[in-house]
C-alpha positions, -999 to +999 in steps of 0.1 A: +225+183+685+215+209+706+247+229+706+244+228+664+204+238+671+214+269+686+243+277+663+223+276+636+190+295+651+207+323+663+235+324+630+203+332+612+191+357+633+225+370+636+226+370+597+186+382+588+190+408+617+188+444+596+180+478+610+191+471+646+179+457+675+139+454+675+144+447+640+152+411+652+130+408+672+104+390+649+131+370+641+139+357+673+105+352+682+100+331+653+131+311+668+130+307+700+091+305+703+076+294+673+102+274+660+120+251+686+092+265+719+126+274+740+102+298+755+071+304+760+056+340+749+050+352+783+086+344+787+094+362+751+083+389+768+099+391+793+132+382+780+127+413+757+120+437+782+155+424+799+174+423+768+166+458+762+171+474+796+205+456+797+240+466+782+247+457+747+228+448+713+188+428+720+199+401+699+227+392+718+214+395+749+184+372+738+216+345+726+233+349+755+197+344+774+183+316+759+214+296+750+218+296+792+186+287+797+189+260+771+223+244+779+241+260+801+272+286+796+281+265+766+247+272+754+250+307+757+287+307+745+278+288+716+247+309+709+263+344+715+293+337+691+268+322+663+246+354+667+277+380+662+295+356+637+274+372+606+279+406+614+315+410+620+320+386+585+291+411+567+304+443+585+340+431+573+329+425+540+305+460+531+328+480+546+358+469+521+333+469+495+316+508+508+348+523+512+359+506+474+329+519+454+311+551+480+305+572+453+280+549+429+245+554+432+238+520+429+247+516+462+230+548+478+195+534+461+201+500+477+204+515+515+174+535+507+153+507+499+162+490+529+148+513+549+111+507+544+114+474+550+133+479+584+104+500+596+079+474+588+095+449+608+098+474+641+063+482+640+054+444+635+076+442+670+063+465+684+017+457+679+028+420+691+042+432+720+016+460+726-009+435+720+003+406+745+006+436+771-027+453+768-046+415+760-026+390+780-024+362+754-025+380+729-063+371+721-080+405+721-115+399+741-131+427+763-127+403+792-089+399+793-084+435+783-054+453+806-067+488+813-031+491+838-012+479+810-027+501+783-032+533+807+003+532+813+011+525+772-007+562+763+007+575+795+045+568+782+037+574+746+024+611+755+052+616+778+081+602+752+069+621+720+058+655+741+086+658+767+112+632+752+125+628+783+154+600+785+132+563+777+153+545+805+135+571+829+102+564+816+101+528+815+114+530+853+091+548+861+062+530+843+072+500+863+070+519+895+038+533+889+025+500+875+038+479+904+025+500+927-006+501+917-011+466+911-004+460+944-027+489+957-056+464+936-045+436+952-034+420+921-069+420+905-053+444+874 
């Protein structure tokens, strides 16, 4: 029962997942947090920030993650195969079907229209993630406001969209300077 749980959790995400990586990430949360509580979303959290510092696509990495976690490598074999299953069949399919008809306008208008909605999702990623870092619970309150955790926010927004320096760098470096000076407040922050 649990095996055919995560099958079909992550074959939908897997399936619903457009526009890349934090595109799913909604989708996942409503999964693995909201739907069966496989974490917790202190745990979401940080299961996000792994999946995208490591190698390969979020989504899969959160499968591979969570189906571990959940049951063991057959977990996470049976939860990483049902979360690529949809997009090699889909991938399969559009690309017979974009190679076939390319030059129909039909299709042009319907990857245009996708794109909106692709955004949408991101930025709804990316304000609950802001907000659990800069409010804790996710409850904003003056009390459990993070000034660390939003100084450091603006800090590596200004730096990514003045310099653009390479995002891997920055987040390093965020959690170095973060770190350090959590410590040098004695954990108070």
């Amino acid at each position: 029962m649990l095996y055919w749980q995560l099958f079909v959790s992550f074959f939908q995400i897997g399936l619903f997942s457009f526009g890349g990586g934090m595109a799913a990430v909604p989708l996942i949360q409503q999964q693995v947090v909201n739907g069966h509580g496989w974490l917790t979303m202190s745990e979401f959290t940080d299961l996000i920030t792994i999946a995208e510092m490591t190698p390969g696509p979020i989504a899969v990495n959160s499968s591979t993650f969570v189906g571990m976690r959940v049951a063991g490598i057959p977990g996470a074999l049976v939860a990483t195969f049902s979360c690529i299953a949809p997009a090699c069949l889909i991938v399969s399919l559009l690309a017979w079907l974009y190679f076939k008809y390319q030059n129909l306008a039909y299709i042009q208008g319907t990857l245009a229209g996708l794109r909106p909605a692709v955004v949408a999702l991101i930025a709804s990623a990316g304000v609950s993630i802001l907000s659990l870092a800069v409010f804790g619970d996710g409850v904003a309150s003056a009390a459990a406001f993070n000034w660390l955790g939003a100084g450091l926010f603006v800090a590596a927004f200004v730096v990514l969209r003045r310099w653009k320096p390479d995002p891997i760098l920055v987040m390093a470096g965020s959690g170095i300077l973060g770190g350090a000076l959590y410590l040098l407040a004695g954990g108070a922050v």
